[in-house]
TISE-980581 format. One record per residue (C-alpha): residue number from 1; x, y, z negated; residue in one letter. Coordinates in Angstrom, 1 decimal, m for minus. Layout:
REM TISE-980581
(NUM,(X,Y,Z),'A')
...
***
This chain:
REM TISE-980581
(1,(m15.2,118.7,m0.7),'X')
(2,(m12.3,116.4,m1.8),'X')
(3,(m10.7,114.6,1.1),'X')
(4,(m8.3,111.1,0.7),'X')
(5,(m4.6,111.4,1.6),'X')
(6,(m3.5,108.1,2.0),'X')
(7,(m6.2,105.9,3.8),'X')
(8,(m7.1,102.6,2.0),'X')
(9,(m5.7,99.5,3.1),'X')
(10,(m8.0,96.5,4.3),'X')
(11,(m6.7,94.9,0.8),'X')
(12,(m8.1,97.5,m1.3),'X')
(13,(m11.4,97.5,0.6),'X')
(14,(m12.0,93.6,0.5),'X')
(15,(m11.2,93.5,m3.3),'X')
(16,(m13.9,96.4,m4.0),'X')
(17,(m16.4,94.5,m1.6),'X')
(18,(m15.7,91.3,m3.6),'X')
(19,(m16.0,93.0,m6.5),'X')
(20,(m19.6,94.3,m5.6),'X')
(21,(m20.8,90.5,m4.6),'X')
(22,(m19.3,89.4,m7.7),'X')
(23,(m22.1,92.0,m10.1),'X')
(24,(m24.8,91.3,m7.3),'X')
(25,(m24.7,87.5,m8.1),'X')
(26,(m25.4,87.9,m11.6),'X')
(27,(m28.8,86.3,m12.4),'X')
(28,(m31.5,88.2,m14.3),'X')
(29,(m32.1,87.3,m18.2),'X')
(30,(m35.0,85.2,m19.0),'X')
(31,(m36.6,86.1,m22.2),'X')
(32,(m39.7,84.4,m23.8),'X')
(33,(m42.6,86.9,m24.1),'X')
(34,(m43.3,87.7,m27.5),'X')
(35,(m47.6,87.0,m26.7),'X')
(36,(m47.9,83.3,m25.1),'X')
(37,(m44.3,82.5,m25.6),'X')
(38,(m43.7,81.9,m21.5),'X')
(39,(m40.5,82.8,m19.8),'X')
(40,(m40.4,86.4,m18.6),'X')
(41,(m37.8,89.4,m17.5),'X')
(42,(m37.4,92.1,m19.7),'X')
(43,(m38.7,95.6,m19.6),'X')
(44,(m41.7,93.8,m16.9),'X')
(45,(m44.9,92.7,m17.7),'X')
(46,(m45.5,89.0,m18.5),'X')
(47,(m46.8,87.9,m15.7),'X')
(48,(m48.5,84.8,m17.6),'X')
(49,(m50.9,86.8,m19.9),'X')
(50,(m50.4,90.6,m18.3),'X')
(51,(m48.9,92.0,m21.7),'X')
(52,(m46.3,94.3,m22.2),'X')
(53,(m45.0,96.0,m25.6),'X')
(54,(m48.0,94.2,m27.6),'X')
(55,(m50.8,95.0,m25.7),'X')
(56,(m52.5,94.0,m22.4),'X')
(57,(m52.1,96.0,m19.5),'X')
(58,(m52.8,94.2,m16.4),'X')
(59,(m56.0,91.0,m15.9),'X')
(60,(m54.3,87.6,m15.0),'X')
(61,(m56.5,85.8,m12.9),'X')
(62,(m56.1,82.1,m14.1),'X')
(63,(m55.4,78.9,m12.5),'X')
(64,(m58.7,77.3,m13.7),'X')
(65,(m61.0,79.9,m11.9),'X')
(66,(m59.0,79.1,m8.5),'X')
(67,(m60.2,75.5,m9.0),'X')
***
């Protein structure tokens, strides 16, 4: 197993840990689903209308039978 020879300096370490919350801020991409046309993630199912890659895979329960 490969050991370090020099150890790290507290500069080093901060700029890699600042460098990690810098990627972790990064907001997700908002796509429009390609079925009812309402904002979505990619690679997820819509969670308007439960479709994903053209065809229906989960039942949305709809705000009108709540009422």
């Amino acid at each position: 197993m490969a050991l370090q020879k020099r150890r790290l300096g507290p500069s080093r370490i901060r700029n890699r840990r600042s460098a990690w919350a810098r990627g972790a801020g990064k907001k997700a991409t908002v796509q429009a689903c390609p079925d009812c046309g309402a904002p979505r993630v990619p690679h997820r199912v819509c969670m308007a209308c439960g479709s994903y890659g053209g065809s229906k895979v989960i039942e949305v329960a709809s705000s009108e039978a709540d009422e």
